[in-house]
N, C-alpha and C positions, 0 to 999 in steps of 0.2 A: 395532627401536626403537619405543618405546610412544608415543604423542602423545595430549594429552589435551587436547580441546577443553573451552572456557569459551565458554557465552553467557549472556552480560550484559544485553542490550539487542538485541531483534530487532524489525524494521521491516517492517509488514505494510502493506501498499498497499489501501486500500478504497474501493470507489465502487457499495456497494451493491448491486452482482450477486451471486446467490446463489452466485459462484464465489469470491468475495471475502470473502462469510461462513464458506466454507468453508476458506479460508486464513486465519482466525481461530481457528478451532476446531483449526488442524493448530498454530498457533503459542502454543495455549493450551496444550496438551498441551507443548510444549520448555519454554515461560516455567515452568510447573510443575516439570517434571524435574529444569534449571538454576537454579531460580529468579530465571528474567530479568524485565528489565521488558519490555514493548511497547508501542514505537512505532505506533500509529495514525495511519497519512498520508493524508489524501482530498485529492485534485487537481481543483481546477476547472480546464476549460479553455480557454481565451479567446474570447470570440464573434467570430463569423465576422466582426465589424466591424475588431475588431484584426490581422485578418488584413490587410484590406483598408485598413485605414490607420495600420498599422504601432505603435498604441497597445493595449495588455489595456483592455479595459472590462470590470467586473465590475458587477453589480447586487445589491442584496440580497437579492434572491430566493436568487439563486444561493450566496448565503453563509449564507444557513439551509439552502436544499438539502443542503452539503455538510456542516452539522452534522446533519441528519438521517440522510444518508447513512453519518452514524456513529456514531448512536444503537443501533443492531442489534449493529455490533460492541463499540459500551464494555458491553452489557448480557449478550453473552456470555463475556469478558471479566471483570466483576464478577461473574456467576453463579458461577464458574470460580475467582473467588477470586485471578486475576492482576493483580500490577500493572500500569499502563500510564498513556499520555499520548496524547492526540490533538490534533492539529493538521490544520486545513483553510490547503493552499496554492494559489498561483496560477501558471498557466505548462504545461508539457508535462511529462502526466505521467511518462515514462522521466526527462527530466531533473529535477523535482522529487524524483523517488522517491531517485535515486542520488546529489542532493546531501544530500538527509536520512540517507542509508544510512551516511554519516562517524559513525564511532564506536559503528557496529553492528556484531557479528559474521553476522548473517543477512537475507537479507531473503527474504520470504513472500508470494505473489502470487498470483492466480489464473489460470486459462491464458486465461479471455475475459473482458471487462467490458460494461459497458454502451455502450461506444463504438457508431457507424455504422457502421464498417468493421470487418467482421472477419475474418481469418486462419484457412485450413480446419485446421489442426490448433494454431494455438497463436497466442494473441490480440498483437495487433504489439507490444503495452508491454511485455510476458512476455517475449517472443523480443525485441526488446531488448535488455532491462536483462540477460538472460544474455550477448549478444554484449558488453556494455562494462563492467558492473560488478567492483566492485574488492573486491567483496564476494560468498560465495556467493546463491545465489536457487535457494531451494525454489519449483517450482510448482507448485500444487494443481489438480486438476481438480474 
């Protein structure tokens, strides 16, 4: 039996690391092939004060940060001649990433980001969103 995949709409997670622009340029090349669009998602995520008293503070710094953080990928992207959309959210990025990922067929990650903590072979949002997602995840090294 032959199955023939359709992507539509792929959801690529960015925060700037150059492992992230590299998951851009892997989902430049599908958005081409299928002619999908892509989803640009960058995650701010909440200062250590919301931790500590149970509310997100966000600042506007951090809300241009995250549009600058995705400045790199809409321009590889427009280079590339793909469509797409970007959106800057708030919250953790595995569960941002995977409530955005509704009505995508892919989503596109890199294996480490910018975070503090990292994972010796595969960065913790990565290895995540593969143990829960409802959806496949390509990671990019």
């Amino acid at each position: 039996m032959r199955h023939t995949t359709s992507l539509k709409r792929i959801l690529v997670g960015v925060d700037g690391s150059e492992n992230a622009l590299r998951a851009v340029h892997f989902a430049a090349v599908l958005a081409k092939r299928f002619d999908a669009v892509v989803m640009l998602v960058h995650v701010i995520t909440p200062s250590d004060h919301a931790v500590t008293s149970g509310k997100a503070t966000f600042t506007d710094k951090e809300t241009r940060v995250g549009g600058e953080r995705l400045k790199a990928a809409e321009k590889i992207l427009t280079d590339e001649g793909v469509v797409f959309r970007s959106q800057v959210e708030f919250g953790h990025p595995a569960e941002q990433l995977l409530m955005r990922s509704e009505g995508c067929e892919l989503m596109v990650v890199g294996t480490r980001g910018l975070g503090p903590f990292k994972e010796a072979l595969l960065g913790s949002i990565s290895h995540r969103l593969t143990q829960i997602s409802k959806v496949p995840v390509v990671i990019v090294p």
